[in-house]
HTML snippet that shows the backbone in 3Dmol.js (N, CA, C, O; Angstrom):
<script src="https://3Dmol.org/build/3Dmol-min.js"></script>
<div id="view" style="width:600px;height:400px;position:relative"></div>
<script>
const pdb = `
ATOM      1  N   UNK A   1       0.851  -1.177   0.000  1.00  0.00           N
ATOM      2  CA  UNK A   1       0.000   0.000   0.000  1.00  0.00           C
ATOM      3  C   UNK A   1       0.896   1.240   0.000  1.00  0.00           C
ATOM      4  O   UNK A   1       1.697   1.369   0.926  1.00  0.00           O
ATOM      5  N   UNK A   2       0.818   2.256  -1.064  1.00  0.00           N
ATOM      6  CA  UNK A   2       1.598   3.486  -0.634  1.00  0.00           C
ATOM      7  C   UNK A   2       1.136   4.385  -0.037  1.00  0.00           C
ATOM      8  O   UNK A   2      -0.021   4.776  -0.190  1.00  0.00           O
ATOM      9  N   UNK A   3       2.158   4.986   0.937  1.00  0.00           N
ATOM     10  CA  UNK A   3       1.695   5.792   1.961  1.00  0.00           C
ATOM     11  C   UNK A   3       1.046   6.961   1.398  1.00  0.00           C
ATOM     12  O   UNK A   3       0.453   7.581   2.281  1.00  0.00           O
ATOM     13  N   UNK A   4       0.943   7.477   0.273  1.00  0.00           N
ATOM     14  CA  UNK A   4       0.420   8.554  -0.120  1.00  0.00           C
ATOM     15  C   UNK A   4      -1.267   8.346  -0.096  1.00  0.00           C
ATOM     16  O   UNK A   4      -1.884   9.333   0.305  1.00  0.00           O
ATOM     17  N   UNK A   5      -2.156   7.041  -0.524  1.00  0.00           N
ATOM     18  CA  UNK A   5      -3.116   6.693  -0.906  1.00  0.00           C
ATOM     19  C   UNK A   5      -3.573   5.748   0.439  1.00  0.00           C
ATOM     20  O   UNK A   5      -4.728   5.362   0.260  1.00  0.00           O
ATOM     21  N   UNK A   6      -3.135   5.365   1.451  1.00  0.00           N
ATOM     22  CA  UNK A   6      -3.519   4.410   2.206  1.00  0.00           C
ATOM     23  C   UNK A   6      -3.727   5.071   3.280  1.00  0.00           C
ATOM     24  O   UNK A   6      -2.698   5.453   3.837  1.00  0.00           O
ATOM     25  N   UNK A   7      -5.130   5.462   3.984  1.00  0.00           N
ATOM     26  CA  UNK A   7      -5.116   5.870   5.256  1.00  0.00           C
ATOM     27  C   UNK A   7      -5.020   7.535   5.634  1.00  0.00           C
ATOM     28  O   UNK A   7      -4.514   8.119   6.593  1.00  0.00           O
ATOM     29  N   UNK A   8      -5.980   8.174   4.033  1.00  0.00           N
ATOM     30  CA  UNK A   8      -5.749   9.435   4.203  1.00  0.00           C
ATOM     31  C   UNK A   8      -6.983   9.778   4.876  1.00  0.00           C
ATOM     32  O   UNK A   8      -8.052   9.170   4.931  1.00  0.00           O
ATOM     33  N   UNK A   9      -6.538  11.108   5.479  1.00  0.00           N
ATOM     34  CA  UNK A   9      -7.875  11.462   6.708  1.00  0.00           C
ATOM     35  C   UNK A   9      -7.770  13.108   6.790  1.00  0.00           C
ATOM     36  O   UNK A   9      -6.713  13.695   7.024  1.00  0.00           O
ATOM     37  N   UNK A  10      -8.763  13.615   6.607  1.00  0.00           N
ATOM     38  CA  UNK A  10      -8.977  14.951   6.562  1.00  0.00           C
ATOM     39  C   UNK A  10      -8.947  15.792   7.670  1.00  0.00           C
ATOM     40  O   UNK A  10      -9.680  16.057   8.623  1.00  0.00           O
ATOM     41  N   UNK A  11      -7.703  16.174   7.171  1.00  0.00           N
ATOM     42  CA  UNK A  11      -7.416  17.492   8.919  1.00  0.00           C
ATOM     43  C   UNK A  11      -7.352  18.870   8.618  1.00  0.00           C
ATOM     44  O   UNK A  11      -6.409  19.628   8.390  1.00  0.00           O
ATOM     45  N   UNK A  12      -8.586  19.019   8.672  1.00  0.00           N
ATOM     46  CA  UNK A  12      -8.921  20.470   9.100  1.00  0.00           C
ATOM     47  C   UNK A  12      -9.396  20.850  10.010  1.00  0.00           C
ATOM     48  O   UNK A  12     -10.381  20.409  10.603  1.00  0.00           O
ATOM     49  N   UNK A  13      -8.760  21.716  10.237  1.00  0.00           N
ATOM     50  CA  UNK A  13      -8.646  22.579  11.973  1.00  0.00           C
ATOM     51  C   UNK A  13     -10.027  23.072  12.054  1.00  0.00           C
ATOM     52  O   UNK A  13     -10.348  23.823  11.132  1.00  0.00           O
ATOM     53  N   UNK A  14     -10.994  22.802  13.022  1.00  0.00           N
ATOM     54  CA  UNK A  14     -12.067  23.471  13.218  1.00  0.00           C
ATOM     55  C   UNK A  14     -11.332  24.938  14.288  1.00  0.00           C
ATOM     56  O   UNK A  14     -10.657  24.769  15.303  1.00  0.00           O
ATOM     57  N   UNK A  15     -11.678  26.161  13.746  1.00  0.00           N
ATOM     58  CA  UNK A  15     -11.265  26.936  14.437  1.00  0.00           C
ATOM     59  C   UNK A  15     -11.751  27.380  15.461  1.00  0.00           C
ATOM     60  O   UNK A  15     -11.101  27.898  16.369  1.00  0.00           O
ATOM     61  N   UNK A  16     -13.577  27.149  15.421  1.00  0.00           N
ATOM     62  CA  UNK A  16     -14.314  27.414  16.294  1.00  0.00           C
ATOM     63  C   UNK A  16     -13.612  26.510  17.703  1.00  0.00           C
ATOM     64  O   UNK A  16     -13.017  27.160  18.562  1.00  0.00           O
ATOM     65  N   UNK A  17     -13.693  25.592  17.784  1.00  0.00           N
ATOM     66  CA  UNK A  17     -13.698  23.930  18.792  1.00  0.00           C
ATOM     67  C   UNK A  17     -11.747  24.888  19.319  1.00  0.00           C
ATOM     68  O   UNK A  17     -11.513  25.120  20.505  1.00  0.00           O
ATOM     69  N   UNK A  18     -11.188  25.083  18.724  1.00  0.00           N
ATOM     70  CA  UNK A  18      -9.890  25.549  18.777  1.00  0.00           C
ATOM     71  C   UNK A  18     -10.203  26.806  19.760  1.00  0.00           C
ATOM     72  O   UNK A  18     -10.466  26.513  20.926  1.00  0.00           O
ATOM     73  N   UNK A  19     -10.200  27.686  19.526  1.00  0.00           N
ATOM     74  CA  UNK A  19     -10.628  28.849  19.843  1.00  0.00           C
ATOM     75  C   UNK A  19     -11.729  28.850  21.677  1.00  0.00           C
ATOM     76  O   UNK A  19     -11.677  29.542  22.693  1.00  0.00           O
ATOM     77  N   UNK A  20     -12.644  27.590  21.189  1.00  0.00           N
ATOM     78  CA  UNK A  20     -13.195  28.011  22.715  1.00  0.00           C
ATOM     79  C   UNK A  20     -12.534  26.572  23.787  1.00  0.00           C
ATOM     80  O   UNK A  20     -12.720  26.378  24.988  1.00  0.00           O
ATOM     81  N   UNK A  21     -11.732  25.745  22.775  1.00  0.00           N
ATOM     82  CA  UNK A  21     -10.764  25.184  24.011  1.00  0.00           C
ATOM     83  C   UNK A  21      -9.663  25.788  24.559  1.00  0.00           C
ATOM     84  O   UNK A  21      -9.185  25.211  25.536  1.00  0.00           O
ATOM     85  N   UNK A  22      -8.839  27.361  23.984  1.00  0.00           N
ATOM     86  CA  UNK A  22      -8.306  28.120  24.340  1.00  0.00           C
ATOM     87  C   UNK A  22      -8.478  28.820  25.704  1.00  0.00           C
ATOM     88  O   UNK A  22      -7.737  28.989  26.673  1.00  0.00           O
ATOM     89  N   UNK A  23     -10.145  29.270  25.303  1.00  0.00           N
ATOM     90  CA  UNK A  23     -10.965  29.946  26.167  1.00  0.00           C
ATOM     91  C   UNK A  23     -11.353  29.112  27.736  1.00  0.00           C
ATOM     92  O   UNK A  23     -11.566  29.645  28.826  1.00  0.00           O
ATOM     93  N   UNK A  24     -11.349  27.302  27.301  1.00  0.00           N
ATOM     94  CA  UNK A  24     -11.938  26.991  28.420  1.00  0.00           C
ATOM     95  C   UNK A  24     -10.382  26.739  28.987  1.00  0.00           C
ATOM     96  O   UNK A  24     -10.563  26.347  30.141  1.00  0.00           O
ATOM     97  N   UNK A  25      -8.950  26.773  28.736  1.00  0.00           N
ATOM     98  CA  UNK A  25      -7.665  26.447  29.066  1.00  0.00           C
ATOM     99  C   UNK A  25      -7.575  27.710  30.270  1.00  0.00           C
ATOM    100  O   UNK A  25      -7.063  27.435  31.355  1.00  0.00           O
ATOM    101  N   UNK A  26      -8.018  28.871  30.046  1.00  0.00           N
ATOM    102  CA  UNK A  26      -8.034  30.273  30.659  1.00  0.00           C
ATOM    103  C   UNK A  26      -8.770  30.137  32.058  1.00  0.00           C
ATOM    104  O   UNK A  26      -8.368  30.410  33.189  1.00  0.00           O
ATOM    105  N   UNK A  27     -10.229  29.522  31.522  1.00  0.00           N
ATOM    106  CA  UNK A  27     -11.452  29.329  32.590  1.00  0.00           C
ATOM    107  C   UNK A  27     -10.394  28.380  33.524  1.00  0.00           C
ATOM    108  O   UNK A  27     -10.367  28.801  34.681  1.00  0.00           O
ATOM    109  N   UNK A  28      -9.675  27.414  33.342  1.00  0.00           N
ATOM    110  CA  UNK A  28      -8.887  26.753  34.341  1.00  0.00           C
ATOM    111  C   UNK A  28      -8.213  27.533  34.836  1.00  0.00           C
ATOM    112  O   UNK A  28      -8.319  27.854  36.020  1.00  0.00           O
ATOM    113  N   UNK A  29      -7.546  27.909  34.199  1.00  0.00           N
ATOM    114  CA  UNK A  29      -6.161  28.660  34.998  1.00  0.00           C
ATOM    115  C   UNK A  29      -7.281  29.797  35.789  1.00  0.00           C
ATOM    116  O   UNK A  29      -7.042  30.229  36.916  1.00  0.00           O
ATOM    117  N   UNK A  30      -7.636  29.909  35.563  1.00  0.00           N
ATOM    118  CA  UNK A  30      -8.268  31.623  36.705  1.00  0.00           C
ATOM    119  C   UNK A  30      -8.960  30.421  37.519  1.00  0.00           C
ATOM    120  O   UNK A  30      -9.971  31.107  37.670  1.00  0.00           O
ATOM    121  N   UNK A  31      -9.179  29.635  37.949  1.00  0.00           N
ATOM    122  CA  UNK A  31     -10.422  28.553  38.550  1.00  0.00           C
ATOM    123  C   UNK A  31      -8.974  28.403  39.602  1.00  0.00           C
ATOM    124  O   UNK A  31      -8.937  29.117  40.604  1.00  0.00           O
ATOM    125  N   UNK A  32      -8.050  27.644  39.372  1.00  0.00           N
ATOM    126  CA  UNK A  32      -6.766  27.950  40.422  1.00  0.00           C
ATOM    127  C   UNK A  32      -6.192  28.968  41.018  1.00  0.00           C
ATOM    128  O   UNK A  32      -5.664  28.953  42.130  1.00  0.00           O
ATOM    129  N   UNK A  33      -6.282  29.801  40.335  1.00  0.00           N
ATOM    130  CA  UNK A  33      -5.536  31.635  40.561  1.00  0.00           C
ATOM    131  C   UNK A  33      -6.478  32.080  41.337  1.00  0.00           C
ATOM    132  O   UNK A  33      -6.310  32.197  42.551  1.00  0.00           O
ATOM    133  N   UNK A  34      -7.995  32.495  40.507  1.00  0.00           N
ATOM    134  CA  UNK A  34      -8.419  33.599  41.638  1.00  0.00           C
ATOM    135  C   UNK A  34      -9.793  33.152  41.852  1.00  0.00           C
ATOM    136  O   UNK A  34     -10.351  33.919  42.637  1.00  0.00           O
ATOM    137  N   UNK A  35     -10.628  32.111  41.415  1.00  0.00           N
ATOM    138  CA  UNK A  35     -11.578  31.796  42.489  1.00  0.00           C
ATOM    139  C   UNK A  35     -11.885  30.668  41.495  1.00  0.00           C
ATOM    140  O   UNK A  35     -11.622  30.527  40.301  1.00  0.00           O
ATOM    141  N   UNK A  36     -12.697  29.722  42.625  1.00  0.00           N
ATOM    142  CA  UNK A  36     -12.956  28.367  41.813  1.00  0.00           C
ATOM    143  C   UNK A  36     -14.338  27.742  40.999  1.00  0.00           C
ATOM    144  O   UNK A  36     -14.550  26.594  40.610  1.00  0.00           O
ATOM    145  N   UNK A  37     -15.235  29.047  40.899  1.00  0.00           N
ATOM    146  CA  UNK A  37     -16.266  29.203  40.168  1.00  0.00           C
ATOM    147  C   UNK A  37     -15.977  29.281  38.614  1.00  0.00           C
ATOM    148  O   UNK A  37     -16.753  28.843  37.766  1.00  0.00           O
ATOM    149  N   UNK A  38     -14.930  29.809  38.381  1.00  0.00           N
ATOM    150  CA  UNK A  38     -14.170  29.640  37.007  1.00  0.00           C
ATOM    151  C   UNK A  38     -14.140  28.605  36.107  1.00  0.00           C
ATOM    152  O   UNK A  38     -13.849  28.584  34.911  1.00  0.00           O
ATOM    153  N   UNK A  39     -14.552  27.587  37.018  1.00  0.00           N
ATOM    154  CA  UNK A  39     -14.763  25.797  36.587  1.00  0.00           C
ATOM    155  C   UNK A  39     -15.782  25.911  36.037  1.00  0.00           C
ATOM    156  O   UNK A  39     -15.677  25.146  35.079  1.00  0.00           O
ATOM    157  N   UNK A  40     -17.224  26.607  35.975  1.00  0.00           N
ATOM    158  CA  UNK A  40     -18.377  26.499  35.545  1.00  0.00           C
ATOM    159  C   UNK A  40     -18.278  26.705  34.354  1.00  0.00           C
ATOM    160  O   UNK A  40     -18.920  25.930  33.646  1.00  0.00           O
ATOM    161  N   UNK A  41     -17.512  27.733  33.693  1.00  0.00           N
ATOM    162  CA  UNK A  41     -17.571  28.098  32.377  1.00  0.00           C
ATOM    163  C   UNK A  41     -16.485  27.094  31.435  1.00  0.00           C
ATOM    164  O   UNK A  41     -16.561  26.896  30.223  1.00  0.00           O
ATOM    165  N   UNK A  42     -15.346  26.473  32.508  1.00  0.00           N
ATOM    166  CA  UNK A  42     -14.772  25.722  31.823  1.00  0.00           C
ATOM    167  C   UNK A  42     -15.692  24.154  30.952  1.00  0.00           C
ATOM    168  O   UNK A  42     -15.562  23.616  29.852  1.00  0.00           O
ATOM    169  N   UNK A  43     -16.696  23.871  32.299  1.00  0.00           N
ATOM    170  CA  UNK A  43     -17.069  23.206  31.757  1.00  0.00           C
ATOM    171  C   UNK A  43     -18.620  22.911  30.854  1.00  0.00           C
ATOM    172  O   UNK A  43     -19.048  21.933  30.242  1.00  0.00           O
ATOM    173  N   UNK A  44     -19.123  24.179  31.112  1.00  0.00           N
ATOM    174  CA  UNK A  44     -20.013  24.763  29.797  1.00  0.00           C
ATOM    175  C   UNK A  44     -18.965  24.796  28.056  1.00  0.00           C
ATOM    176  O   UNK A  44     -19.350  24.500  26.925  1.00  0.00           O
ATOM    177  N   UNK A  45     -18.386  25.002  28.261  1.00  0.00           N
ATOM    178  CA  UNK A  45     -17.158  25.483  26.995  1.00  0.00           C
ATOM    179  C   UNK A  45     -17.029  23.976  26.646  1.00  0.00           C
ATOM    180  O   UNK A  45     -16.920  23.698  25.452  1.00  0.00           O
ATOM    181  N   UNK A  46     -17.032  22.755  27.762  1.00  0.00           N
ATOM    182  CA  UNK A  46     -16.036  21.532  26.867  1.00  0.00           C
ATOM    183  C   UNK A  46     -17.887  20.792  26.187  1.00  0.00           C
ATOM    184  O   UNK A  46     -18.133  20.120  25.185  1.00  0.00           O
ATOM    185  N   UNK A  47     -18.664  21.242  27.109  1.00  0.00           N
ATOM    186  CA  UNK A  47     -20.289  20.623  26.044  1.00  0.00           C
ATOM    187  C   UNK A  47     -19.997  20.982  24.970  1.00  0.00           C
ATOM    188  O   UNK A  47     -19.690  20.277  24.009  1.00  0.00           O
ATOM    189  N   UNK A  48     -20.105  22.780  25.066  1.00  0.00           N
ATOM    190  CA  UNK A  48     -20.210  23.400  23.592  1.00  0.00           C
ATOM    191  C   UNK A  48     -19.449  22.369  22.724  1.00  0.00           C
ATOM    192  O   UNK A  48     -20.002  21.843  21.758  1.00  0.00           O
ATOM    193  N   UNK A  49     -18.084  22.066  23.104  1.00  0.00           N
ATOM    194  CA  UNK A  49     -17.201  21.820  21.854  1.00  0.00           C
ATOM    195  C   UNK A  49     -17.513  20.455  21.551  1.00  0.00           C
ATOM    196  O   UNK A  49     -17.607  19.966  20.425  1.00  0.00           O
ATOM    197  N   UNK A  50     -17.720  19.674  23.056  1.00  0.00           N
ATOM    198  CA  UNK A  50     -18.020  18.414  22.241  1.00  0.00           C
ATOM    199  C   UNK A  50     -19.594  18.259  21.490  1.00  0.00           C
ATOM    200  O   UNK A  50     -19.835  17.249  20.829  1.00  0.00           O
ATOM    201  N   UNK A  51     -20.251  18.952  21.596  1.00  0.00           N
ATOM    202  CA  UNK A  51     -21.586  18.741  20.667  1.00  0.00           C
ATOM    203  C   UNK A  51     -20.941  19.647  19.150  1.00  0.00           C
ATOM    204  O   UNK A  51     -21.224  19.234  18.025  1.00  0.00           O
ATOM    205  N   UNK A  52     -20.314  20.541  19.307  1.00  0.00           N
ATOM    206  CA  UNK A  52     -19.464  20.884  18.087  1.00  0.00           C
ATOM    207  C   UNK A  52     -19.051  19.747  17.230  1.00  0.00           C
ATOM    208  O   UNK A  52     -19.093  19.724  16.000  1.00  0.00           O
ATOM    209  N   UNK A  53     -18.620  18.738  18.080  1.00  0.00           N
ATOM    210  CA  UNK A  53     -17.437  17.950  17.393  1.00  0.00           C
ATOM    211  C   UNK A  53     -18.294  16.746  16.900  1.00  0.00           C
ATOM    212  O   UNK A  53     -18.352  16.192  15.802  1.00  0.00           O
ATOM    213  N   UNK A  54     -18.904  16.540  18.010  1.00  0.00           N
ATOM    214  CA  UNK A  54     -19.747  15.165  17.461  1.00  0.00           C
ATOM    215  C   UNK A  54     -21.240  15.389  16.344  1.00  0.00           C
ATOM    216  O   UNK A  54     -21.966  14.532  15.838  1.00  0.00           O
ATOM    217  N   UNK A  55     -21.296  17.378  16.226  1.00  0.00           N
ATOM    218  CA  UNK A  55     -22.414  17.506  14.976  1.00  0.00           C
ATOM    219  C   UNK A  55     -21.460  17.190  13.609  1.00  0.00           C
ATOM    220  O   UNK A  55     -22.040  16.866  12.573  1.00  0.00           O
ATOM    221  N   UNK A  56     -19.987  17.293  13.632  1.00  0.00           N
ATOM    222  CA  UNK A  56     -18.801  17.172  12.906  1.00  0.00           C
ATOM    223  C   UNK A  56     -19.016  15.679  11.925  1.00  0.00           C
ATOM    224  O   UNK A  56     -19.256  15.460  10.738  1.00  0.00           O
ATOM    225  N   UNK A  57     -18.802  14.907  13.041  1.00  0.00           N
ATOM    226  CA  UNK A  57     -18.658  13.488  13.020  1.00  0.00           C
ATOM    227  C   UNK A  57     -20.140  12.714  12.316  1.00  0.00           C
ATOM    228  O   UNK A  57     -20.255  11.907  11.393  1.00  0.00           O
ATOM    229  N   UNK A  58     -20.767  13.119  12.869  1.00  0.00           N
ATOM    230  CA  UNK A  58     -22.501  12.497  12.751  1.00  0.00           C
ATOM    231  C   UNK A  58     -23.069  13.251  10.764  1.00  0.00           C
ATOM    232  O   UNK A  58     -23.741  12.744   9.866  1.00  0.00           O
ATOM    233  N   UNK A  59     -22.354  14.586  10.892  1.00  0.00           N
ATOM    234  CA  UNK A  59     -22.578  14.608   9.585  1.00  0.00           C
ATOM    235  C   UNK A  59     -22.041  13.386   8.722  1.00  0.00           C
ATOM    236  O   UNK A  59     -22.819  12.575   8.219  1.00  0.00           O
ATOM    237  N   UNK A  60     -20.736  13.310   8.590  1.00  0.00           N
ATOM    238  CA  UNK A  60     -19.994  12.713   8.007  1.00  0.00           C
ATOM    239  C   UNK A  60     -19.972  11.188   8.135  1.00  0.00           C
ATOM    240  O   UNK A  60     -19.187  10.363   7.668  1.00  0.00           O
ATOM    241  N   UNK A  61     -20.971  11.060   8.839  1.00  0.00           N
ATOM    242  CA  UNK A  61     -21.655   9.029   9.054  1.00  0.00           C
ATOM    243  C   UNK A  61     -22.527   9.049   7.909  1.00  0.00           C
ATOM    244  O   UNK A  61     -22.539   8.216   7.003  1.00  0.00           O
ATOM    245  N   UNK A  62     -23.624  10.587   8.080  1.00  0.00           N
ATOM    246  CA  UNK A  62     -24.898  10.600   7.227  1.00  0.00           C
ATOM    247  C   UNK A  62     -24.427  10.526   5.951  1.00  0.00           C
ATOM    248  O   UNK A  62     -25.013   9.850   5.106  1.00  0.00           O
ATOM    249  N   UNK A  63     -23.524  11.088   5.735  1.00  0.00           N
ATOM    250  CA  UNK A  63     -22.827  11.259   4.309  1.00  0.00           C
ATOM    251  C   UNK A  63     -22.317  10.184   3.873  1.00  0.00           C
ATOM    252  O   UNK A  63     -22.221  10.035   2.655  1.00  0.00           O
ATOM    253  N   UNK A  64     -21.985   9.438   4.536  1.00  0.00           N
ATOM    254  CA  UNK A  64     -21.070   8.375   4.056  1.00  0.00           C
ATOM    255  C   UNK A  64     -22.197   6.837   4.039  1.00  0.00           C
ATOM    256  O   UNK A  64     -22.081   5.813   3.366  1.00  0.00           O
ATOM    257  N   UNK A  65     -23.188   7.197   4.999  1.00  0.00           N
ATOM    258  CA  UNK A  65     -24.333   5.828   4.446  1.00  0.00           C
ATOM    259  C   UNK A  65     -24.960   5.766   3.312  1.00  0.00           C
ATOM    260  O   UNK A  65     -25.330   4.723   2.774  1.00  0.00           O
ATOM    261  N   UNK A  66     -25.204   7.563   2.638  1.00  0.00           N
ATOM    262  CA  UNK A  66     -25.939   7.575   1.476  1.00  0.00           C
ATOM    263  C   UNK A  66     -25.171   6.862  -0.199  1.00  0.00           C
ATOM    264  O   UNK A  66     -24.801   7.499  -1.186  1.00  0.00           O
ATOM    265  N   UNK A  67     -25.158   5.650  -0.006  1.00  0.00           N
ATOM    266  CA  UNK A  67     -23.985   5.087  -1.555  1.00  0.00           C
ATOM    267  C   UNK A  67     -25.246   4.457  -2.455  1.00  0.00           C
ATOM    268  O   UNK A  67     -25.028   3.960  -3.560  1.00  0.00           O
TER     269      UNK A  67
END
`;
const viewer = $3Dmol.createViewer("view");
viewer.addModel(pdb, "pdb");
viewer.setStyle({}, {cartoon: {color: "spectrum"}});
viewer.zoomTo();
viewer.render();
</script>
């Protein structure tokens, strides 16, 4: 099998999912630093991204059953 054709997989950067795991990296660090309510938004931010990620994924099942 050549490596060029065997096992290719599409990587593109979702910037959104990027961007608010930045945001929830911050919500930690201030959740240690200066008060520990900071956790709430961290973990509102990791739903967002994972329902981001898995509307990602679930497209790309639908797409791929229709042959």
């Amino acid at each position: 099998m050549n490596k060029k054709t065997g096992n290719k997989q599409n990587k593109k950067i979702n910037k959104k999912v990027v961007f608010l795991s930045i945001i929830a990296l911050i919500c930690i660090v201030f959740a240690f630093i200066v008060h520990w309510t900071f956790i709430i938004g961290a973990i509102i931010i990791m739903f967002i991204n994972q329902k981001e990620l898995f509307k990602k994924n679930q497209n790309k099942f639908i797409k791929s059953k229709k042959v």
